[in-house]
C-alpha positions in Angstrom: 81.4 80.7 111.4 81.4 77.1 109.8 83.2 76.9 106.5 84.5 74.2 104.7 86.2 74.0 101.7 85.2 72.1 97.9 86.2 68.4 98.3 88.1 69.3 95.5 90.6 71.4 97.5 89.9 69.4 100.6 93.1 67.4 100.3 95.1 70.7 99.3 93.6 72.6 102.3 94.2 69.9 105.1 97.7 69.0 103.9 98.1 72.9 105.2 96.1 72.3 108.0 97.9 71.0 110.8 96.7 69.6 114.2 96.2 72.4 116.9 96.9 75.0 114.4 94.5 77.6 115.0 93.6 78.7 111.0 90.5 77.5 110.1 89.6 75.2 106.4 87.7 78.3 105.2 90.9 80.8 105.8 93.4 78.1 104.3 90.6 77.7 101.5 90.6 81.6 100.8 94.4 81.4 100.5 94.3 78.3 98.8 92.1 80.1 95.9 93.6 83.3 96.4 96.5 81.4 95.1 94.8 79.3 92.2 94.0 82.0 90.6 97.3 83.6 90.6 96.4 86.5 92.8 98.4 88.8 95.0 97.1 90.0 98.1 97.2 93.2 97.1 95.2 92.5 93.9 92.5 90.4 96.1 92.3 93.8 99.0 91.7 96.2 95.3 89.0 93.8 94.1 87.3 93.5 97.5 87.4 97.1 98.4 89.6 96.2 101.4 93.2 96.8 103.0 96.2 93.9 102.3 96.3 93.8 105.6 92.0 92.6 106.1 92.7 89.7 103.8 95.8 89.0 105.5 93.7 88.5 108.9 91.1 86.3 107.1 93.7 84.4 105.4 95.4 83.9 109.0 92.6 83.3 110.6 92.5 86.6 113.1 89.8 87.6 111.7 86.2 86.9 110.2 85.1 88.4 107.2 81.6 90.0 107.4 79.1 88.8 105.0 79.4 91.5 102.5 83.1 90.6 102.5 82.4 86.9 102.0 80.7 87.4 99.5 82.8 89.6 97.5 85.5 87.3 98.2 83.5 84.5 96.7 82.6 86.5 93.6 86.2 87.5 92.6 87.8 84.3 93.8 85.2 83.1 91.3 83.4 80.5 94.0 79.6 80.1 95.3 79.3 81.2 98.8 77.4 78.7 99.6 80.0 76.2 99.6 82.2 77.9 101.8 80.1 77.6 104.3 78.9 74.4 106.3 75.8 74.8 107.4 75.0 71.0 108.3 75.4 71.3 112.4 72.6 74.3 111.9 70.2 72.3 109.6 70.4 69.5 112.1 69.2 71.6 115.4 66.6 73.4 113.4 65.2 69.7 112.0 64.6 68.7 115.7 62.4 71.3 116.2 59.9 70.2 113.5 57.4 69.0 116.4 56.8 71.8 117.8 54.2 74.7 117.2 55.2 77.4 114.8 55.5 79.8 117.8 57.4 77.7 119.6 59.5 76.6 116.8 60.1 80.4 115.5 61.3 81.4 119.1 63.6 78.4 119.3 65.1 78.9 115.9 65.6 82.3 117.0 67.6 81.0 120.4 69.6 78.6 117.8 70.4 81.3 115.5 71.8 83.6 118.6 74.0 81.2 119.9 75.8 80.6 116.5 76.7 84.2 116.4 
């Protein structure tokens, strides 16, 4: 998955964010408003309908959060979803494949979208 965070907590996030360190912006970025927002693990896991120990994985890194779990994490860390994620390397493939036919185009886009999983 592709997240980054605000630019407003971009400097916050990357000061945590050290070279070869394998946590990613968006799980530094969870923590980060997890945090903000003066929140406990605990109390994030009881408002997400999850275990401690699920938003202790994302938060880590060890593990990706569905997209029903994004999303609840977005609404109770009070954040739009869409800027958590970074779409911009997908937008760019599928805009190269605005000359083809719309067959050809809607089977490519579907190759694009398969390898990103």
């Amino acid at each position: 998955m592709w997240f980054h965070p605000h630019p407003f907590l971009l400097s916050n996030v990357l000061d945590k964010t050290q070279k070869g360190d394998k946590t990613s912006l968006m799980d530094n970025l969870i923590k980060a408003l997890r945090k903000k927002r003066r929140m406990t693990q605990n109390e994030l896991a009881y408002c997400c309908n999850v275990s401690r120990q699920t938003i202790i994985a994302v938060e880590k890194g060890t593990f990706s959060p569905s997209l029903s779990l994004a999303y609840k994490l977005a609404k109770v860390l009070d954040y739009q979803m869409e800027d958590m994620y970074d779409f911009s390397a997908l937008d760019a493939e599928i805009r190269t494949l605005e000359q083809y036919d719309e067959e050809t185009k809607a089977r490519k886009i579907q190759e694009i979208l398969n390898s990103h999983r």
